[in-house]
PDB file of N, CA, C and O in Angstrom:
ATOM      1  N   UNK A   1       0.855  -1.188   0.000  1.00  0.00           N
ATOM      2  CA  UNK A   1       0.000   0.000   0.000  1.00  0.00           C
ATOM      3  C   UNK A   1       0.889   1.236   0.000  1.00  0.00           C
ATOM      4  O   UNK A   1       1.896   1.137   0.701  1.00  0.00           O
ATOM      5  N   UNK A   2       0.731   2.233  -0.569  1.00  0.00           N
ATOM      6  CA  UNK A   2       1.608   3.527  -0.518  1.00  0.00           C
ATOM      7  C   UNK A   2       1.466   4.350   0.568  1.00  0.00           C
ATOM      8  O   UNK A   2       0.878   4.037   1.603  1.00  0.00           O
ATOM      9  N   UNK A   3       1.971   5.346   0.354  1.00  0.00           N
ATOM     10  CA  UNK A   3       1.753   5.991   1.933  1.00  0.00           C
ATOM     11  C   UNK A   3       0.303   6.839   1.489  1.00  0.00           C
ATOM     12  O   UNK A   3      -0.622   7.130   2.247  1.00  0.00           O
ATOM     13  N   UNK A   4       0.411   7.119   0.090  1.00  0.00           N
ATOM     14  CA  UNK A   4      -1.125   8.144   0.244  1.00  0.00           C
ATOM     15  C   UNK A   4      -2.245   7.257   0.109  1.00  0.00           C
ATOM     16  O   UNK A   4      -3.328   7.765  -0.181  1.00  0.00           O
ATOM     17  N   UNK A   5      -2.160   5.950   0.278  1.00  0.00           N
ATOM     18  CA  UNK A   5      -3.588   5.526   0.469  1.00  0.00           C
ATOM     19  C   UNK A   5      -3.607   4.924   1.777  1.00  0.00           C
ATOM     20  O   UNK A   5      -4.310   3.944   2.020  1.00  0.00           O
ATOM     21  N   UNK A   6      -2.863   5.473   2.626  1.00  0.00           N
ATOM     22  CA  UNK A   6      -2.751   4.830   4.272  1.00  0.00           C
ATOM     23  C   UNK A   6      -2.831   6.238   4.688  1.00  0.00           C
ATOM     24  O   UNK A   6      -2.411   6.583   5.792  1.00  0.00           O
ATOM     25  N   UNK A   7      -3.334   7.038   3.884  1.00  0.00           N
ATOM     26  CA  UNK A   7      -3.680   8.478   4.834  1.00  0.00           C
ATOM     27  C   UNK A   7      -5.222   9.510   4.847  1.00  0.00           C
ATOM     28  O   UNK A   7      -5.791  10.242   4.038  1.00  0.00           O
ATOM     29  N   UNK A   8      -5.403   9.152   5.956  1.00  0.00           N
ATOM     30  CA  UNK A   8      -7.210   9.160   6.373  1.00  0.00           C
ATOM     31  C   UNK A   8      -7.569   9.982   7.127  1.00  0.00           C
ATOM     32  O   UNK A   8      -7.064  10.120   8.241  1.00  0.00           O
ATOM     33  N   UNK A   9      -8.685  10.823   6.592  1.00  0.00           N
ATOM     34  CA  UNK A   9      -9.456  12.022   7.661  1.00  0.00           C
ATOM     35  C   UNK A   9      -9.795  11.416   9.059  1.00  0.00           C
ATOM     36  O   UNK A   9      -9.607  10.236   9.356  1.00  0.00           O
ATOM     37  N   UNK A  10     -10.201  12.156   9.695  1.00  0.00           N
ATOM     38  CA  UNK A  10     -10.558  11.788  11.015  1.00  0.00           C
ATOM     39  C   UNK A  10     -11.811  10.739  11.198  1.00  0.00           C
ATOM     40  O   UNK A  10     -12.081   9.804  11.951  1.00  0.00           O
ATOM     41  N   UNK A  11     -12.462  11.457  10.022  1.00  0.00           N
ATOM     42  CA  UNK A  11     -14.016  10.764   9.954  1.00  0.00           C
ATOM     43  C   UNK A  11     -13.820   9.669   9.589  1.00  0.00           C
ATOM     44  O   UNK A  11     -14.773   8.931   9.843  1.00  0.00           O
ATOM     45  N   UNK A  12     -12.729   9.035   8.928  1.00  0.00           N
ATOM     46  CA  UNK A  12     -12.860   8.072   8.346  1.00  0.00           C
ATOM     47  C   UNK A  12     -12.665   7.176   9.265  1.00  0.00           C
ATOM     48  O   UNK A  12     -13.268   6.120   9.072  1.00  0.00           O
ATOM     49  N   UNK A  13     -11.938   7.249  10.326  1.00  0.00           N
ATOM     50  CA  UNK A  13     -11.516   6.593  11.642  1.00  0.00           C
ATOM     51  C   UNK A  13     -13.036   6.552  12.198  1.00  0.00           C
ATOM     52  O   UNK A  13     -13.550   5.441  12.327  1.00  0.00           O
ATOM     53  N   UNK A  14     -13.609   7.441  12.457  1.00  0.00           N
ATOM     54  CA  UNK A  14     -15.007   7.660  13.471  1.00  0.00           C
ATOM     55  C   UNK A  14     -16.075   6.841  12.437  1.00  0.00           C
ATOM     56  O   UNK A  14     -16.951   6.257  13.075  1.00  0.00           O
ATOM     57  N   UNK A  15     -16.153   6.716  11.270  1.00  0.00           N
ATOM     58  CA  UNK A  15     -16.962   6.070  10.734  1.00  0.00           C
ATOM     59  C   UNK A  15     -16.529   4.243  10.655  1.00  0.00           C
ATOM     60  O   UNK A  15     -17.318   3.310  10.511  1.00  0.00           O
ATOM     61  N   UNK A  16     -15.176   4.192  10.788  1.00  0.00           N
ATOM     62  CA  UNK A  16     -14.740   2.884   9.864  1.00  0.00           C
ATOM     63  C   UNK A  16     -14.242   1.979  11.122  1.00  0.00           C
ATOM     64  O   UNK A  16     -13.938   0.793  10.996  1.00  0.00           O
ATOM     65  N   UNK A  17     -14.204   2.612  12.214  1.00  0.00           N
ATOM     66  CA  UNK A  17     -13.218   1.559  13.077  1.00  0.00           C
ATOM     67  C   UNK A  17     -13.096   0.325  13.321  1.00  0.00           C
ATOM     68  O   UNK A  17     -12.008  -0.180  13.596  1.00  0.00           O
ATOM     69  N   UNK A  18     -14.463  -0.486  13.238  1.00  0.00           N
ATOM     70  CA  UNK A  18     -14.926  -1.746  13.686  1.00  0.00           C
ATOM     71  C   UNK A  18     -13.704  -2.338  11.987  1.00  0.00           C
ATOM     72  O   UNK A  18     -12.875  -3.245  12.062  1.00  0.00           O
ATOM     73  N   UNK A  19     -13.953  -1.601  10.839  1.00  0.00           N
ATOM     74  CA  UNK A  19     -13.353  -2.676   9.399  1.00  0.00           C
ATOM     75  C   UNK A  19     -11.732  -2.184   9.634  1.00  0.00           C
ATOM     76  O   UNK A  19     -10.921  -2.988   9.174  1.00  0.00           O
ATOM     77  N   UNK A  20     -11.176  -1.028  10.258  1.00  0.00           N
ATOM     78  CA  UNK A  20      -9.981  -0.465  10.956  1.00  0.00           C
ATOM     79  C   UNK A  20      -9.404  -1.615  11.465  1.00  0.00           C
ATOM     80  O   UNK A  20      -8.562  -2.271  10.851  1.00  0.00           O
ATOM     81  N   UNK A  21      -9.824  -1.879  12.552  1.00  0.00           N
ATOM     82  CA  UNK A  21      -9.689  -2.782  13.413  1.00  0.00           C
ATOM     83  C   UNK A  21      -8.805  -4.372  12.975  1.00  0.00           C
ATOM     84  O   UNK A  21      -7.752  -4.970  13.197  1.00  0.00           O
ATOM     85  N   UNK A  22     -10.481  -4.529  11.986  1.00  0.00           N
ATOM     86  CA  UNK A  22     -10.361  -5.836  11.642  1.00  0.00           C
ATOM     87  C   UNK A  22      -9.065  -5.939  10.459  1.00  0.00           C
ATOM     88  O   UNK A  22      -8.385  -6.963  10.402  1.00  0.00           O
ATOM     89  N   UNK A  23      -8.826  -4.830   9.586  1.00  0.00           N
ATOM     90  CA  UNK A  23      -7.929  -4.571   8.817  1.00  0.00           C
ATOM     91  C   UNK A  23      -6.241  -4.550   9.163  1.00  0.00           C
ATOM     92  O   UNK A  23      -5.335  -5.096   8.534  1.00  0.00           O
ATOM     93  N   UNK A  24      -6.193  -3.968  10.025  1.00  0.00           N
ATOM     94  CA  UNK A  24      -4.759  -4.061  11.248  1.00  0.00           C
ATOM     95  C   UNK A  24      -5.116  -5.321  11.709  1.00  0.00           C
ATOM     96  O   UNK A  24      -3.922  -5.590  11.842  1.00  0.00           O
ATOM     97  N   UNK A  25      -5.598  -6.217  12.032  1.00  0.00           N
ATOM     98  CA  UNK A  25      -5.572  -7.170  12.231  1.00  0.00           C
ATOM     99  C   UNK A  25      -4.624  -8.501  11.578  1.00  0.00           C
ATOM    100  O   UNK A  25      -3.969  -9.365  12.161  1.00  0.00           O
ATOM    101  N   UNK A  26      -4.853  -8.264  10.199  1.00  0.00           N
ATOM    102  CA  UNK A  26      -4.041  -8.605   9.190  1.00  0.00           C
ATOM    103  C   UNK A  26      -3.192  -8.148   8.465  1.00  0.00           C
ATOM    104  O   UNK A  26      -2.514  -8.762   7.641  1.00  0.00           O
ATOM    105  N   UNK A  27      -3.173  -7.095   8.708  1.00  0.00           N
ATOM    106  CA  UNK A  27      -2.086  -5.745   7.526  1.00  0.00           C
ATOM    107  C   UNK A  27      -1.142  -5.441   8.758  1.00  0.00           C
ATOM    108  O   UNK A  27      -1.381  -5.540   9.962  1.00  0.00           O
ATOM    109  N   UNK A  28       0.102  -5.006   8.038  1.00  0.00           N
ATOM    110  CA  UNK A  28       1.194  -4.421   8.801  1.00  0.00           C
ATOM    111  C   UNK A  28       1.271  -2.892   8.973  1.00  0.00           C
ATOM    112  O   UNK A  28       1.690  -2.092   9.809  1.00  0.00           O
ATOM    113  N   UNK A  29       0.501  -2.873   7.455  1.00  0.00           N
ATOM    114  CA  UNK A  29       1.076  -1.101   7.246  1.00  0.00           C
ATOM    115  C   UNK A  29       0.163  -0.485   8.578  1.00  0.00           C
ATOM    116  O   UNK A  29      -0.698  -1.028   9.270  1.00  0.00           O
ATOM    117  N   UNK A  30       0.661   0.682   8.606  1.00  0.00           N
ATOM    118  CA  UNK A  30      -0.050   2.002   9.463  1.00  0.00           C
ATOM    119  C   UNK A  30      -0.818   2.785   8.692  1.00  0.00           C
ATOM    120  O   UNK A  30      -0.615   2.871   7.480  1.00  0.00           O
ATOM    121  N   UNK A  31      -1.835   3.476   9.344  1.00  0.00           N
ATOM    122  CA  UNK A  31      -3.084   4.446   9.093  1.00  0.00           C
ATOM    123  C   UNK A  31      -2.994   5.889   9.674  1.00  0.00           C
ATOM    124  O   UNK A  31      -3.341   6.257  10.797  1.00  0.00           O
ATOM    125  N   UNK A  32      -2.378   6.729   8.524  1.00  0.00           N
ATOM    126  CA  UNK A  32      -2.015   7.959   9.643  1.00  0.00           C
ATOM    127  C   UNK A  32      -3.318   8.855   9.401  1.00  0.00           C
ATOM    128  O   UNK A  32      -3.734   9.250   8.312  1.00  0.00           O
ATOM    129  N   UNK A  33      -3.639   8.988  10.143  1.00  0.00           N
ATOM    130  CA  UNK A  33      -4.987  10.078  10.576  1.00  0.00           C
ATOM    131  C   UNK A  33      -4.634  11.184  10.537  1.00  0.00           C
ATOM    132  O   UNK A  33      -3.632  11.553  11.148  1.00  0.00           O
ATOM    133  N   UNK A  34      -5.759  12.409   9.427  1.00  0.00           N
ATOM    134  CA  UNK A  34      -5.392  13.952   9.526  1.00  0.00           C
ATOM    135  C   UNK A  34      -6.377  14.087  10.196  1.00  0.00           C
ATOM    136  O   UNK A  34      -7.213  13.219  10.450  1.00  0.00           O
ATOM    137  N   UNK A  35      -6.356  15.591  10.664  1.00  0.00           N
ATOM    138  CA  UNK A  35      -7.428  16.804  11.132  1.00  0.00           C
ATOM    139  C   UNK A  35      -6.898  17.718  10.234  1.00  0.00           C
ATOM    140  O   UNK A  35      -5.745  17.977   9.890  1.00  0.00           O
ATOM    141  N   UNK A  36      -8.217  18.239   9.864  1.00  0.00           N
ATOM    142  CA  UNK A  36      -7.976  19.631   9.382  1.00  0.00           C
ATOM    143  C   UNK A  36      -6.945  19.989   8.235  1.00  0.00           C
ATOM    144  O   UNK A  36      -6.323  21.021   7.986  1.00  0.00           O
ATOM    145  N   UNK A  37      -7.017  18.378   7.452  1.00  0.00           N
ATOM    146  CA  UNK A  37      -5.552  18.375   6.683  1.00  0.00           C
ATOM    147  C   UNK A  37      -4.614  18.077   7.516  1.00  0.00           C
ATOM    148  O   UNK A  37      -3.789  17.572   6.754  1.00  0.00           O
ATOM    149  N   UNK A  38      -4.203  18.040   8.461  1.00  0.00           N
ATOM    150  CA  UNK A  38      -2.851  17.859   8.607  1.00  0.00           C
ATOM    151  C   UNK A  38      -2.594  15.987   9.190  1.00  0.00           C
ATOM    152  O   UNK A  38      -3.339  15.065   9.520  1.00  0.00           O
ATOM    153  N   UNK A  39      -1.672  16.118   9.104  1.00  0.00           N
ATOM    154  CA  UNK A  39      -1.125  14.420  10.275  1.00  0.00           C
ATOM    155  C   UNK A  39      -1.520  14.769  11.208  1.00  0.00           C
ATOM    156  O   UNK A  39      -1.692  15.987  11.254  1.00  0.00           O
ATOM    157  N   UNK A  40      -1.934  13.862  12.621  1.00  0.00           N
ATOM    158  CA  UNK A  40      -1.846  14.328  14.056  1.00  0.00           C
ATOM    159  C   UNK A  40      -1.796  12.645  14.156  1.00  0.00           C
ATOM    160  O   UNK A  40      -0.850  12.403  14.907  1.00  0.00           O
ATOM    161  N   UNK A  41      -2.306  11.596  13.795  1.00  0.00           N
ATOM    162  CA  UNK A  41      -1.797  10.040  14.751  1.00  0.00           C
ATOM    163  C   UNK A  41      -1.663   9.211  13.716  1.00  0.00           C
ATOM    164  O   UNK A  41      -1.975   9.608  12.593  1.00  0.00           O
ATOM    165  N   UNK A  42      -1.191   7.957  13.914  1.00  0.00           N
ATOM    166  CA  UNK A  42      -0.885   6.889  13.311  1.00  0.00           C
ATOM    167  C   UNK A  42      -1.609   5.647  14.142  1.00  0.00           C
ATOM    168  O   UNK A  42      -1.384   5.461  15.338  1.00  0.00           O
ATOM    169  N   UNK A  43      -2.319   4.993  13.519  1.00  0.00           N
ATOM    170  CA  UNK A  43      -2.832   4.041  13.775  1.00  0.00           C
ATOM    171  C   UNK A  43      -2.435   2.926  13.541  1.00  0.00           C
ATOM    172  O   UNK A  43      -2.904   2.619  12.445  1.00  0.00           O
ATOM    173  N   UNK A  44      -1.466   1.631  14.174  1.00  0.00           N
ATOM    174  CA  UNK A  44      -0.900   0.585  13.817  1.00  0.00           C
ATOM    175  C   UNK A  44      -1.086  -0.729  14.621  1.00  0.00           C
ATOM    176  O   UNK A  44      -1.532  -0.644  15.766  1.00  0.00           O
ATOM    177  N   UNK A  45      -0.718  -2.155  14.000  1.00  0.00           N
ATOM    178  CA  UNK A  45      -1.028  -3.080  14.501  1.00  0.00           C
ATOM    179  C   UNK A  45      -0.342  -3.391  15.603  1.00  0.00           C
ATOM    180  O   UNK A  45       0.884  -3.479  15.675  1.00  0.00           O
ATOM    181  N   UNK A  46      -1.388  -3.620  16.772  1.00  0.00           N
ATOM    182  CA  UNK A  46      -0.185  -3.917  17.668  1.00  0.00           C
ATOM    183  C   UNK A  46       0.915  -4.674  17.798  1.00  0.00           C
ATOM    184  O   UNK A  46       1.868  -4.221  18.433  1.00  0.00           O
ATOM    185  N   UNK A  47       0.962  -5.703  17.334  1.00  0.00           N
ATOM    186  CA  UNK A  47       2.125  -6.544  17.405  1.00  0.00           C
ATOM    187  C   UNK A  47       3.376  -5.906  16.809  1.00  0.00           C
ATOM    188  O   UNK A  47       4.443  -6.080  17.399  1.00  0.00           O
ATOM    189  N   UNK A  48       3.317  -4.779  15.062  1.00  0.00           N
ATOM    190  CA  UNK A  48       3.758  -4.095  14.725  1.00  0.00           C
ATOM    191  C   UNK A  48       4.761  -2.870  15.781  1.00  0.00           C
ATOM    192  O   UNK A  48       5.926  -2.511  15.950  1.00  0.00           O
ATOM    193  N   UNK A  49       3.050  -2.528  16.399  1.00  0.00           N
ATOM    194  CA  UNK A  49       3.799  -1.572  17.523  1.00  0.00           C
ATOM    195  C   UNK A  49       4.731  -2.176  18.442  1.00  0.00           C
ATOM    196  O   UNK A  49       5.816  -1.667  18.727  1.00  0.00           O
ATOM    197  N   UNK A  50       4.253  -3.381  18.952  1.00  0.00           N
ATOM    198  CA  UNK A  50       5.254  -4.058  20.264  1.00  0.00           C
ATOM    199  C   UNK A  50       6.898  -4.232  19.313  1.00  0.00           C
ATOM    200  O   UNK A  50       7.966  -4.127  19.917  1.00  0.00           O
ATOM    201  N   UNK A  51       6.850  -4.446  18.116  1.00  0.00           N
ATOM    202  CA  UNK A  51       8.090  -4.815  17.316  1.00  0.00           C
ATOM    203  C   UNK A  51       8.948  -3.682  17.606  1.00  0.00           C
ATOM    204  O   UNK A  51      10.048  -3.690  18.158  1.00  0.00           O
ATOM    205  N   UNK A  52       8.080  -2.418  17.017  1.00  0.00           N
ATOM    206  CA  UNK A  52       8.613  -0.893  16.591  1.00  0.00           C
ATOM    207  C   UNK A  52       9.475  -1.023  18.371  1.00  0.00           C
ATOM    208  O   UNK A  52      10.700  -1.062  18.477  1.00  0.00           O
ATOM    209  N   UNK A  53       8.650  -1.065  19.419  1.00  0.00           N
ATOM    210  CA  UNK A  53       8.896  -0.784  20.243  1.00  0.00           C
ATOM    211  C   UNK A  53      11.061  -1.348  20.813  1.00  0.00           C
ATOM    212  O   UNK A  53      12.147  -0.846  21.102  1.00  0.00           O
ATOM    213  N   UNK A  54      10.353  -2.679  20.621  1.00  0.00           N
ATOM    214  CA  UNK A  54      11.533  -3.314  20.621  1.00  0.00           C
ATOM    215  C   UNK A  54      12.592  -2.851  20.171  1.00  0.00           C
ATOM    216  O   UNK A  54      13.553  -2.526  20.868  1.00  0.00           O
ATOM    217  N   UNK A  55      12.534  -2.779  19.092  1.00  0.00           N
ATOM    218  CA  UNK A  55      13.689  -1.855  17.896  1.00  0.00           C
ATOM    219  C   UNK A  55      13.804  -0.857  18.597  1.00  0.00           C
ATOM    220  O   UNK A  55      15.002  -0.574  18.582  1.00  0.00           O
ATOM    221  N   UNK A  56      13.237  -0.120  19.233  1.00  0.00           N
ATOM    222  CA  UNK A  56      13.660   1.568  19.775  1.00  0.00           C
ATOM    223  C   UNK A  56      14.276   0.773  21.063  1.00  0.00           C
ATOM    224  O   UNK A  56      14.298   1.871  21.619  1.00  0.00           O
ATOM    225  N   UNK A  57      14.732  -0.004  21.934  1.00  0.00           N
ATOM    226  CA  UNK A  57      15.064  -0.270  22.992  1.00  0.00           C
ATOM    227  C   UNK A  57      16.428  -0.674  22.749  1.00  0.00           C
ATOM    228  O   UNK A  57      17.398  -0.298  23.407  1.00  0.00           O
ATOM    229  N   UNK A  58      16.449  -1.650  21.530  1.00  0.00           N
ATOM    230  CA  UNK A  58      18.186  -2.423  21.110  1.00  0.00           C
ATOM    231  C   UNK A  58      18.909  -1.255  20.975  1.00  0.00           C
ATOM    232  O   UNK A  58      19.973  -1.133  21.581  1.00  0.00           O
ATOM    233  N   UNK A  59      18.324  -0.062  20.009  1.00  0.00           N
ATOM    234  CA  UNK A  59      18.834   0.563  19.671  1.00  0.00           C
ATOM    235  C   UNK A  59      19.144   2.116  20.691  1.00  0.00           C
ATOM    236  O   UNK A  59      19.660   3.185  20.365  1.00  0.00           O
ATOM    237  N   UNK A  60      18.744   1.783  21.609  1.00  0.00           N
ATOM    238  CA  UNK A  60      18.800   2.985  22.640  1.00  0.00           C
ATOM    239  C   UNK A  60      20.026   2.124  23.806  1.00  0.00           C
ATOM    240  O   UNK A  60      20.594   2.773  24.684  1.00  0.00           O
ATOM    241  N   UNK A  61      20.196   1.079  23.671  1.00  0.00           N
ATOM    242  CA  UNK A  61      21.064  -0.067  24.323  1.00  0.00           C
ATOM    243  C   UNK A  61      22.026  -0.214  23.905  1.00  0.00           C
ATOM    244  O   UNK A  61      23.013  -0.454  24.602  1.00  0.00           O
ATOM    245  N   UNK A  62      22.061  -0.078  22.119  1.00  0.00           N
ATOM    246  CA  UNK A  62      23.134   0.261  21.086  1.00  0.00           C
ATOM    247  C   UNK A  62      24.266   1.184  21.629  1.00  0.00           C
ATOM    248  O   UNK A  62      25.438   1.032  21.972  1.00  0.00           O
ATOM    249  N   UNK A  63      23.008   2.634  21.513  1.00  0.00           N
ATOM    250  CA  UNK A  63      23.896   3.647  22.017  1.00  0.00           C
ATOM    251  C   UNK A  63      24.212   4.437  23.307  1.00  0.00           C
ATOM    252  O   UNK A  63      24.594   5.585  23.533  1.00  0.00           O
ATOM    253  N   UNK A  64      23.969   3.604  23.892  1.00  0.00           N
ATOM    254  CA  UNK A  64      23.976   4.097  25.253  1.00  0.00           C
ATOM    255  C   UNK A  64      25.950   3.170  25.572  1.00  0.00           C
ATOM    256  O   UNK A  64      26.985   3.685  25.994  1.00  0.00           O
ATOM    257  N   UNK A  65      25.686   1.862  25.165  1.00  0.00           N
ATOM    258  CA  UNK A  65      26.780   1.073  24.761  1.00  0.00           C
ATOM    259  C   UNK A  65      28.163   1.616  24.174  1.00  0.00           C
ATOM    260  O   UNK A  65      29.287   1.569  24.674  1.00  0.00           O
ATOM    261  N   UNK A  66      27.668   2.220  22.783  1.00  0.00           N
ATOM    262  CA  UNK A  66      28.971   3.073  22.299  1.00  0.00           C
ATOM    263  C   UNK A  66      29.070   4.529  23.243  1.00  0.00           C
ATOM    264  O   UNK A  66      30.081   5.231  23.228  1.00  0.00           O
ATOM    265  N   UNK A  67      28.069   4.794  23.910  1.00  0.00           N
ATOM    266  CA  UNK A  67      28.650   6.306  24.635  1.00  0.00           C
ATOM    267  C   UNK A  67      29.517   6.182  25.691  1.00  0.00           C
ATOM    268  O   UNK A  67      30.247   7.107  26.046  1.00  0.00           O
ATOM    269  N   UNK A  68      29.493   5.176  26.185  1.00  0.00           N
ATOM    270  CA  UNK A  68      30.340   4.111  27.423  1.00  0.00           C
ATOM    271  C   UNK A  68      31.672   3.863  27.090  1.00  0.00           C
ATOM    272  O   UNK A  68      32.719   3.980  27.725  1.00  0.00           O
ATOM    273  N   UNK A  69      31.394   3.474  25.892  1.00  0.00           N
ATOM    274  CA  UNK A  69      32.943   2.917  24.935  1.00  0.00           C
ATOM    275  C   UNK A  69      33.903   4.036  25.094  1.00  0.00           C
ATOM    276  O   UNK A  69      34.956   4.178  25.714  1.00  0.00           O
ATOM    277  N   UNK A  70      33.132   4.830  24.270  1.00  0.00           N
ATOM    278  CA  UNK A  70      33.580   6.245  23.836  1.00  0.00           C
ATOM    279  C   UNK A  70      34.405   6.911  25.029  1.00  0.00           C
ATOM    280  O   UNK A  70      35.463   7.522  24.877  1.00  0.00           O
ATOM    281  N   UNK A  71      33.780   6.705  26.181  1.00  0.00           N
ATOM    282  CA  UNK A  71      34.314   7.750  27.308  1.00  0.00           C
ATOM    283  C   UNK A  71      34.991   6.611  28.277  1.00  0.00           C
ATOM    284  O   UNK A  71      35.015   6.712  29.504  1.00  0.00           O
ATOM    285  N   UNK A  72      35.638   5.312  27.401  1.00  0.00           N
ATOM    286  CA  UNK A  72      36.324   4.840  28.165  1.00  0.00           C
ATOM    287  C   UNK A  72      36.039   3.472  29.425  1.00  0.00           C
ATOM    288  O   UNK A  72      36.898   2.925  30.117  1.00  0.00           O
ATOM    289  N   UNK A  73      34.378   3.175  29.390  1.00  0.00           N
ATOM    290  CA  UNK A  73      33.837   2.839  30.701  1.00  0.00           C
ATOM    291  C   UNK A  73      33.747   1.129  29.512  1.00  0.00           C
ATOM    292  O   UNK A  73      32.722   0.683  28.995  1.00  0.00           O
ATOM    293  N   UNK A  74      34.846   0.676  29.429  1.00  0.00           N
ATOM    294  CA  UNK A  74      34.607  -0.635  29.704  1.00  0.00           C
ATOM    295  C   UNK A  74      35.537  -1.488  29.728  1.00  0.00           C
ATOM    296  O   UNK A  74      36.630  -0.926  29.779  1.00  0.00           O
ATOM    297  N   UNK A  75      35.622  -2.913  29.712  1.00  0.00           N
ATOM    298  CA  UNK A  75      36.509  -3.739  29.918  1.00  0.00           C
ATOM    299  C   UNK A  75      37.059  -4.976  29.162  1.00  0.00           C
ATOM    300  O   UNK A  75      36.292  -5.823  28.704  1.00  0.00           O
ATOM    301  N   UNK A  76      38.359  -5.059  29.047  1.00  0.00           N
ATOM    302  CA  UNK A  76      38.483  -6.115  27.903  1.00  0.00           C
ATOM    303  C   UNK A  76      37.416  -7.523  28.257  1.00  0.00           C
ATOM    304  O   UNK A  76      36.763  -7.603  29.297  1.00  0.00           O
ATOM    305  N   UNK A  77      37.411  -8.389  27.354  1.00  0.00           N
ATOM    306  CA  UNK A  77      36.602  -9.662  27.308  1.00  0.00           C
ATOM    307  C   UNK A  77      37.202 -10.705  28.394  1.00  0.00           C
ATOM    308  O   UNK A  77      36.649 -11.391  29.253  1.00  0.00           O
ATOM    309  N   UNK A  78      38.799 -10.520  27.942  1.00  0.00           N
ATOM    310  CA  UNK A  78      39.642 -11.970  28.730  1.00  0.00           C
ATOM    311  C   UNK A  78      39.377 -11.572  30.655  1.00  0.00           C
ATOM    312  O   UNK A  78      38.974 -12.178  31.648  1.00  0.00           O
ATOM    313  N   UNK A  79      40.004  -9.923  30.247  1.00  0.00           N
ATOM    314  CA  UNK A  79      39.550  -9.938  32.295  1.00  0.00           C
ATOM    315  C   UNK A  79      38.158 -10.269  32.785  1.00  0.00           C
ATOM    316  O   UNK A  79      38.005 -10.837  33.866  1.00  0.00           O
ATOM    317  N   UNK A  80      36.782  -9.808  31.743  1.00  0.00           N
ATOM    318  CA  UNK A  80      35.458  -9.709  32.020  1.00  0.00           C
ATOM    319  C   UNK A  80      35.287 -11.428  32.967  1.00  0.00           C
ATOM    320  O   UNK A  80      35.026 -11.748  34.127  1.00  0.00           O
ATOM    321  N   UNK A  81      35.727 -12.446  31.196  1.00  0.00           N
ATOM    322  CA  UNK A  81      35.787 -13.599  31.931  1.00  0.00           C
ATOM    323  C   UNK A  81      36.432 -14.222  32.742  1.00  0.00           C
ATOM    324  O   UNK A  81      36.117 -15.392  32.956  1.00  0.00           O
ATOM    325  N   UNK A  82      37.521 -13.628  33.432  1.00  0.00           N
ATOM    326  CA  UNK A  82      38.293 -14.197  33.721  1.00  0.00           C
ATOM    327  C   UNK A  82      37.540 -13.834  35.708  1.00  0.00           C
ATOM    328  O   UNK A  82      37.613 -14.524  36.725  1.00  0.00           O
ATOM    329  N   UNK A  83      36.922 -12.516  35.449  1.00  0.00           N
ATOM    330  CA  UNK A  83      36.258 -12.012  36.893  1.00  0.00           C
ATOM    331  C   UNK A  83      35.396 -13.185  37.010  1.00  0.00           C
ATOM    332  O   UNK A  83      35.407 -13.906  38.007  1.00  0.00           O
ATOM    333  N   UNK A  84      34.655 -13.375  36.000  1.00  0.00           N
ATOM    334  CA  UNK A  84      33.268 -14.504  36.188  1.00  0.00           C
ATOM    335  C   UNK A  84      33.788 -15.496  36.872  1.00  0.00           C
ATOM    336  O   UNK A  84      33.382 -15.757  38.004  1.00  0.00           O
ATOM    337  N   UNK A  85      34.948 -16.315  36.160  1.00  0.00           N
ATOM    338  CA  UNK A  85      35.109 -17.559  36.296  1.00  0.00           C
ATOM    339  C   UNK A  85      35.600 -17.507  37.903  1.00  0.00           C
ATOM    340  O   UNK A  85      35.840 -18.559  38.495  1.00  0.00           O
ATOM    341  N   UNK A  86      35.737 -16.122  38.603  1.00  0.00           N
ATOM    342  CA  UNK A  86      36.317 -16.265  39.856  1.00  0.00           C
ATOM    343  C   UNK A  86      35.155 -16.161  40.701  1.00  0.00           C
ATOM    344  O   UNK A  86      35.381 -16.056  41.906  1.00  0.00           O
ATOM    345  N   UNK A  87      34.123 -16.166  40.369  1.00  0.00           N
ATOM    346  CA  UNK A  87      33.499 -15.477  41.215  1.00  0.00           C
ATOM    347  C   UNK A  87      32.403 -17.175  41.310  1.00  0.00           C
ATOM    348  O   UNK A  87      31.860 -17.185  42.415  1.00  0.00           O
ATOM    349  N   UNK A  88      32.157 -17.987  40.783  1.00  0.00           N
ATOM    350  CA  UNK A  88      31.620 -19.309  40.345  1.00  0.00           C
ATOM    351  C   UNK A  88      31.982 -20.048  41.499  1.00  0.00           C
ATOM    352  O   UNK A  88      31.717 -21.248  41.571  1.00  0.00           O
TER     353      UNK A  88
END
């Protein structure tokens, strides 16, 4: 589906939700909702959303990871394991 046919007045949400619903149900894409012309929400499947979500977490883990690096805050592999194996 393209993006301009995944983009819907408000009414169309207030009239359509129950076939909305059932449609995200099976579809991946998102439903971005205008007012007044403009964007204001996106409507998506949840499982989609729980995914999106995920992805924003690795990747906030990513870099939180290299900012650590960066300023020095970590430790080679051989000492890492070598603490473990003492501590067993």
């Amino acid at each position: 589906m393209s993006l301009a046919a995944s983009i819907k007045p408000i009414s169309y949400l207030k009239s359509n939700a129950a076939d909305i619903v059932k449609e995200l149900a099976i579809n991946t894409e998102t439903l971005i909702i205008t007012q007044n012309g403009e964007p204001k929400m996106v409507v998506m499947n949840i499982h989609e959303y729980e995914r999106q979500q995920a992805t924003f977490a690795m990747l906030k883990l990513i870099a939180l990871g290299r900012r650590e690096f960066e300023q020095g805050h970590y430790q080679e592999a051989d000492s890492f394991f070598a603490e473990m194996d003492a501590e067993e």
